[in-house]
C-alpha positions in Angstrom: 189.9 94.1 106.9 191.2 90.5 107.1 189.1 87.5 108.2 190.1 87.6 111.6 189.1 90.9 111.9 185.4 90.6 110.2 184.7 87.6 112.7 185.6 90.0 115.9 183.6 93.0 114.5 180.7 90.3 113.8 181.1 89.1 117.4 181.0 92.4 118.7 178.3 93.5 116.4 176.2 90.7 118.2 176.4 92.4 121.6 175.7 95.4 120.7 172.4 97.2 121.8 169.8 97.3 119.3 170.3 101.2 118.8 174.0 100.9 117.8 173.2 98.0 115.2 170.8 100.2 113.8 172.7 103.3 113.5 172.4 104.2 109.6 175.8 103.6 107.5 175.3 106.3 105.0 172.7 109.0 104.1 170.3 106.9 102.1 169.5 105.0 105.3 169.1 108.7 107.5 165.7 109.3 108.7 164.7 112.6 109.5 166.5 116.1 108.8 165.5 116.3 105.6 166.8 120.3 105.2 170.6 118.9 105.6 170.8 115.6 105.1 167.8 115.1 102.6 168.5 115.5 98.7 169.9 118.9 98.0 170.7 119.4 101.9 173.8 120.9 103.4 175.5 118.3 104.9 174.3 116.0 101.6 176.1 118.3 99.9 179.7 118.5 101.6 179.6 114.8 102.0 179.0 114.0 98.3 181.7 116.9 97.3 184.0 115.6 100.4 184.1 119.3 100.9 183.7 119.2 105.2 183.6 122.0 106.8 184.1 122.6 110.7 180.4 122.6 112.5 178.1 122.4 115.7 176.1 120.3 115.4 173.0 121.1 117.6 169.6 119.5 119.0 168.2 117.0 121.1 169.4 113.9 122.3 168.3 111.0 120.1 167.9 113.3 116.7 171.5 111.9 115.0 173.9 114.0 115.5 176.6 111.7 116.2 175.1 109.1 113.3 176.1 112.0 111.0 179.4 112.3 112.4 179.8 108.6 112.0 178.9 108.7 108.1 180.9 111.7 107.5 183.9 109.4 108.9 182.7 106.9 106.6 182.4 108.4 103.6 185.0 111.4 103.7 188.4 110.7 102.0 189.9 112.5 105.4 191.3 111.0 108.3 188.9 110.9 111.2 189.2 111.6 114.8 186.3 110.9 117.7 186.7 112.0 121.2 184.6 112.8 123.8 184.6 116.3 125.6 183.9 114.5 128.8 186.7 111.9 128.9 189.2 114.2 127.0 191.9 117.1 128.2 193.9 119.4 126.8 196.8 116.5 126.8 194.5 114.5 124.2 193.9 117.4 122.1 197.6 117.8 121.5 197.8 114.1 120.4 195.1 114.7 118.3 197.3 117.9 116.8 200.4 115.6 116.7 198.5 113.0 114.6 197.3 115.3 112.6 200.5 117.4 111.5 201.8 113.8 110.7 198.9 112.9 108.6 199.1 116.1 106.5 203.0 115.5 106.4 203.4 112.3 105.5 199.8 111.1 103.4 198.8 114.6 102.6 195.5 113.6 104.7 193.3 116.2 106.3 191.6 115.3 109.8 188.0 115.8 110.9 188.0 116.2 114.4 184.6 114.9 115.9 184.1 116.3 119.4 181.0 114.5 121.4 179.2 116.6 123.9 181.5 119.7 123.3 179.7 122.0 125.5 181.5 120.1 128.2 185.3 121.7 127.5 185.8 124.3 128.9 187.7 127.7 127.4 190.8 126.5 128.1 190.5 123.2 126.1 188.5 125.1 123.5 191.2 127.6 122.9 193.6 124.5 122.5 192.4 123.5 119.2 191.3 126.6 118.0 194.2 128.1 116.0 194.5 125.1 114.6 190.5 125.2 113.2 191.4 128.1 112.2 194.7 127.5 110.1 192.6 124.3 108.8 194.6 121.5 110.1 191.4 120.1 111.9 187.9 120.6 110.5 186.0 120.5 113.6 182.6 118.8 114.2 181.5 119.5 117.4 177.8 117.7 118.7 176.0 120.0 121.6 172.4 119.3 123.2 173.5 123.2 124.9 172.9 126.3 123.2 176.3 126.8 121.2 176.3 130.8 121.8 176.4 130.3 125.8 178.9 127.1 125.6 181.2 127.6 122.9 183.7 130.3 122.9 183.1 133.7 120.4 186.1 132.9 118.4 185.2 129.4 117.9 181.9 129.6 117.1 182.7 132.2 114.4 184.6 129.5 112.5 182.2 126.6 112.6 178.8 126.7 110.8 175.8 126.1 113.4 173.4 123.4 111.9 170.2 123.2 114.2 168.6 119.6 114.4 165.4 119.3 115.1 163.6 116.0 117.2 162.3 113.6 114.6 158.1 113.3 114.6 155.9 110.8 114.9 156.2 109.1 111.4 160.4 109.2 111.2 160.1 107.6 114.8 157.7 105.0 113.9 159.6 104.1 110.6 162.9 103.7 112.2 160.9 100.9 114.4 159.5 98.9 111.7 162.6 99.0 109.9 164.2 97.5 113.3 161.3 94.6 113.5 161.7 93.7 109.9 165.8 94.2 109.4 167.2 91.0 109.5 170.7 91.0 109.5 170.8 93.9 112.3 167.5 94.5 113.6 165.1 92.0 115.3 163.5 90.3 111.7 164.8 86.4 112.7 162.7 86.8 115.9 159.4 87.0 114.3 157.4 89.3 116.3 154.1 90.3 116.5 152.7 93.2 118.2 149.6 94.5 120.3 147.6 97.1 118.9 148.9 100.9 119.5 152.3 99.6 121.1 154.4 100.4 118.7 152.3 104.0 118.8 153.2 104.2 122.4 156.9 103.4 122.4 156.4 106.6 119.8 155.0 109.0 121.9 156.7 108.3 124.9 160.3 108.4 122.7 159.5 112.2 122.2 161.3 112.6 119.0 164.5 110.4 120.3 165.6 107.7 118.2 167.8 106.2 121.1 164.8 106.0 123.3 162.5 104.6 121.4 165.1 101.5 120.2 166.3 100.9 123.5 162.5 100.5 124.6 161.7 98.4 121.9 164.7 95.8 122.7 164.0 96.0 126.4 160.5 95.0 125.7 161.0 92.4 123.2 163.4 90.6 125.8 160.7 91.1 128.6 157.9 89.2 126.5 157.2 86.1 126.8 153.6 84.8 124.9 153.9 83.0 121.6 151.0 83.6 119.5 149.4 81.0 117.6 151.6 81.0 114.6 154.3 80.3 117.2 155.6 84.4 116.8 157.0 86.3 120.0 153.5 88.8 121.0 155.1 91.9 121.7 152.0 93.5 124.4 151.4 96.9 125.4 152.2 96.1 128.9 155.3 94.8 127.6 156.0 98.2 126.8 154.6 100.2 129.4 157.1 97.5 131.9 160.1 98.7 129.6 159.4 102.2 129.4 158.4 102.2 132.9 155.3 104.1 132.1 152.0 103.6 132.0 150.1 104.3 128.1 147.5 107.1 129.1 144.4 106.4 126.4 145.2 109.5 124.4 144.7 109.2 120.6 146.4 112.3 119.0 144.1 112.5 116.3 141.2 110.9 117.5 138.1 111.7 119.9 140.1 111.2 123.2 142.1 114.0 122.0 139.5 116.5 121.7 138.3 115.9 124.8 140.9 116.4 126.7 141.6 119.8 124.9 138.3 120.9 125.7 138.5 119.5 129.4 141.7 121.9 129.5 139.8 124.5 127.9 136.5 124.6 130.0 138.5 124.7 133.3 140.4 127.3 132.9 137.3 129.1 131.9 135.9 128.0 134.9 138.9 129.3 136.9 139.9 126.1 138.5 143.7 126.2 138.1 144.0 122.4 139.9 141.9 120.7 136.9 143.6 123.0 134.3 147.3 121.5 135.4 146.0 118.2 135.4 144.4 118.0 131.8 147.6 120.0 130.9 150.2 117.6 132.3 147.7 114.4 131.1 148.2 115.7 127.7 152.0 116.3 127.8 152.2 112.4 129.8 150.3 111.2 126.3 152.9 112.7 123.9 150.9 115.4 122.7 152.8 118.6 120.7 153.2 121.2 123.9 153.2 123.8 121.4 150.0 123.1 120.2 148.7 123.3 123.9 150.8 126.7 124.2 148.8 127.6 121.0 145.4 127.0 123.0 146.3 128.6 126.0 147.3 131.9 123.8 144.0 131.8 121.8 142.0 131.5 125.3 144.2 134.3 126.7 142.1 136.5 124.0 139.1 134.9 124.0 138.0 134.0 127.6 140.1 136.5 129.4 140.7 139.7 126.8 140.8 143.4 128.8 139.8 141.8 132.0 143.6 141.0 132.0 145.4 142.5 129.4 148.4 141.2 130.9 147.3 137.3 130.4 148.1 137.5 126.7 151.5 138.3 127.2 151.9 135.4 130.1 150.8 132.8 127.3 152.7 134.2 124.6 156.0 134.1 126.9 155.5 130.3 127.7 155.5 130.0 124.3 158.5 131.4 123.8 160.0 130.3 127.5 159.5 126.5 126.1 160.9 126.9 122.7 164.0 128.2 124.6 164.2 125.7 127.2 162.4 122.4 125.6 161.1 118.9 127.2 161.2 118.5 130.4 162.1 122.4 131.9 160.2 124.1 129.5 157.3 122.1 130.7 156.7 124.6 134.0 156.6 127.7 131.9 153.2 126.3 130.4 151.8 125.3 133.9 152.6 128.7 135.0 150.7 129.7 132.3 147.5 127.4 132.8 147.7 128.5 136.2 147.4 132.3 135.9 144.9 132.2 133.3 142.7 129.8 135.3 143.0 132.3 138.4 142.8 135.3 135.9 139.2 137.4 135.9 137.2 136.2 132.7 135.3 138.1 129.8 134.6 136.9 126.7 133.8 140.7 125.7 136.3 141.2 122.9 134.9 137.7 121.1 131.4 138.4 121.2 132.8 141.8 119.5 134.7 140.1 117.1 131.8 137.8 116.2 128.7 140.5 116.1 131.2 143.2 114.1 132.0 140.3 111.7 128.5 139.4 111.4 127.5 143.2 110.6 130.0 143.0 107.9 128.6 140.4 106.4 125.3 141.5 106.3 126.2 145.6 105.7 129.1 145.1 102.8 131.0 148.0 102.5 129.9 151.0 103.5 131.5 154.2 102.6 133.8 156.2 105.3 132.4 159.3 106.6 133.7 162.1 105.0 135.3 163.8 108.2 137.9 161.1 109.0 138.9 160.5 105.4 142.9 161.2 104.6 143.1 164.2 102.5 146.3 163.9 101.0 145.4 166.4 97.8 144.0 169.7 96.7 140.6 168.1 94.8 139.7 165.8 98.4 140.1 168.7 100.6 137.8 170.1 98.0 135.4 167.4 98.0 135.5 167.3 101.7 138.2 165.0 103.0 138.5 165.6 106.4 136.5 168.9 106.4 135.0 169.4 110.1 137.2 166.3 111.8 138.7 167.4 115.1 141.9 166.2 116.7 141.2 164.7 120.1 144.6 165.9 121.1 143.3 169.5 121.1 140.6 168.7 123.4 140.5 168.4 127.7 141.3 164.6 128.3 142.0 164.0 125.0 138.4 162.7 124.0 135.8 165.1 121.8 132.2 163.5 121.0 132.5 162.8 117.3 131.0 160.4 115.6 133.5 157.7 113.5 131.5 154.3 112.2 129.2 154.6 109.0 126.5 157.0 108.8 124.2 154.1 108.6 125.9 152.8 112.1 126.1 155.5 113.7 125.1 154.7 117.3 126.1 151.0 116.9 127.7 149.4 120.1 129.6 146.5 119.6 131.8 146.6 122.9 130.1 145.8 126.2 132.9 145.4 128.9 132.0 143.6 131.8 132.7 145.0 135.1 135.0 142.2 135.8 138.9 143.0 136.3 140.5 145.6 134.3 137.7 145.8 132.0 136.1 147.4 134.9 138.3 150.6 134.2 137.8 150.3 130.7 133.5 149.9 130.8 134.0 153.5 133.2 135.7 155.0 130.6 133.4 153.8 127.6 130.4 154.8 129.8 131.6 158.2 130.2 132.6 158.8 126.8 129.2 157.3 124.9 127.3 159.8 127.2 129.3 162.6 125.8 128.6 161.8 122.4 124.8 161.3 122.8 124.8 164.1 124.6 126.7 165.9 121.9 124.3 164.1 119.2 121.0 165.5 121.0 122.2 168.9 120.8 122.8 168.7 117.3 
């Protein structure tokens, strides 16, 4: 690069957006992705070997999959090619061939094809490149925010490794933006800014694990303030933020007291079957930033607790949003977990099974261990049938209804019920059942 040239990139540098200056150069300036790009990752390790291989890349927007693209083009001995899948066709893909059969020819040069967005070509312009992946004239990196087994085609995806990104958390998000505040030389250090309590927390949460996000609203807002502080540095305020993000900060501490509330606020209304004030403490949480797994994770432990055989069916609702979010992610998978609040608000409630839990734990505890009656022990050899293993134990099976009266806690609980179904829901059914069934067997232990 001669002179001229370093004066046009600085100019150009200059008017960039904050989240292009601050796009790392090599790995030691990566935040986040520790498994490949940390010491001893994958990607760590083919960059250091200059070993590429072809790859999707895929995850969310914002978690730097293109940034790892651009180092691998920076630090790879190989000649480097960028497109984009939406602006590109086939014709561009035969250029990049061309270019790349003369680069091999003439400086022995192999080419890393970067392809931005490729869930956007279609099979035709997939297939274009693809014997040429597969011959190794093109190591392919290809960067999808799509599920790579619905958008890329079999025979392509079987020659690139999948690498799974993951959004960044809290703490990679916040250090990227103290690293922009303080980086002179491409952040926003000559400004000297000073900042509001919990803005910088806010432009966190609301980034949702998306570096580009929380950059961009960190440069909007520093051009939207205005107020010099006393020590004549530019006051970054939280409205500041909240007029740049274009949302309001909901007082919502993750870790603090605000956060417990609101949990429980969730909590005690679906209890008290009011699906309206379940949705809104649900959706007041996800607004604030808060981990919608860790809601999903609530909502599965009250599916158990609160609801149990008065719905058996709940469990199952909870544990597919669960599953329905982890597939679909922010903002779809959002309506999978108010479908979820919903039903188990509207759903009949017993908290049978965990007063159960807790008054069987408690006899535990105060019992130990006591022995296992003789009748339903396994009697696997000659010496316990002996001894009585199993002697006098009668297979229900063999009996009308499948259900003979015969005793199976410890003899010194004998008689114990811990179970008392309410008559609420399916439980309903199952108290019927238990009520028939426990007159049998004090019936059965009176003749005895």
């Amino acid at each position: 690069m001669d002179l001229f040239e370093y004066q046009a990139e600085q100019a150009l540098s200059s008017t960039q957006p904050l989240a292009e200056r601050m796009r790392p150069r090599n790995l030691n300036e990566f935040v986040g992705q520790p498994k490949i790009a940390g010491p001893g990752g994958l990607i760590r390790g083919a960059i250091e070997k200059d070993r590429i291989f072809s790859m999707i890349l895929w995850g969310p927007p914002g978690c730097g999959k293109t940034t790892l693209a651009a180092i691998i083009a920076k630090e790879t001995r190989a000649h480097f090619v960028q497109i984009s899948a939406v602006l590109s066709g086939v014709k561009q893909i035969r250029e990049v061939i061309e270019e790349a059969n003369r680069q091999k020819r003439m400086h022995q040069k192999r080419t890393i094809l970067f392809v931005d967005e490729i869930h956007r070509f279609n099979k035709s312009q997939q297939d274009a490149f693809l014997q040429h992946v597969e011959s190794g004239l093109i190591t392919l990196i290809g960067a999808t925010t799509e599920n790579p087994s619905f958008e890329v085609i079999p025979a392509l995806l079987s020659r690139c490794r999948v690498i799974v990104l993951t959004p960044l958390d809290h703490d990679q998000i916040r250090t990227i933006l103290e690293c922009a505040v303080s980086d002179q030389e491409r952040g926003l250090g000559r400004l000297k800014l000073a900042f509001d309590p919990n803005t910088l927390d806010h432009l966190t949460a609301i980034a949702d694990g998306d570096v580009r996000t929380a950059l961009n609203g960190l440069e909007i807002a520093v051009n939207l303030a205005a107020q010099q502080d006393e020590g004549g540095r530019l006051r970054i305020r939280l409205a500041d933020v909240e007029k740049a993000l274009q949302q309001k900060a909901l007082r919502y501490d993750k870790n603090g007291e605000e956060h417990y509330n609101i949990i429980s606020a969730l909590h005690k209304s679906m209890r008290g079957s009011d699906p309206d004030a379940a949705v809104y403490w649900l959706m007041r949480m996800l607004a604030a930033g808060e981990d919608p797994l860790y809601v999903a994770r609530r909502m599965v432990r009250f599916a158990s607790e609160d609801i149990g055989n008065a719905d058996p069916y709940a469990l199952q609702v909870a544990l597919s949003a669960v599953e329905a979010f982890r597939f679909l992610g922010h903002p779809e998978g959002e309506l999978a977990l108010v479908q979820a609040a919903a039903y188990l608000a509207t759903a009949p409630k017993s908290n049978s099974l965990y007063l159960m839990q807790q008054q069987v734990a408690k006899t535990i505890q105060t019992t130990g261990a006591l022995a296992v009656p003789l009748h339903i022990r396994n009697a696997p050899t000659r010496m316990m049938k002996e001894l009585g293993y199993g002697r006098d134990y009668k297979y229900a099976h063999d009996y009308e209804q499948a259900f003979v009266p015969q005793s199976y806690l410890p003899q010194e609980l004998e008689g114990t019920l811990f179970y008392n179904p309410t008559d609420r829901g399916y439980e309903q059914t199952v108290k019927q059942r238990l009520d028939k069934w426990r007159a049998m067997r004090e019936a059965n232990k009176n003749k005895s």
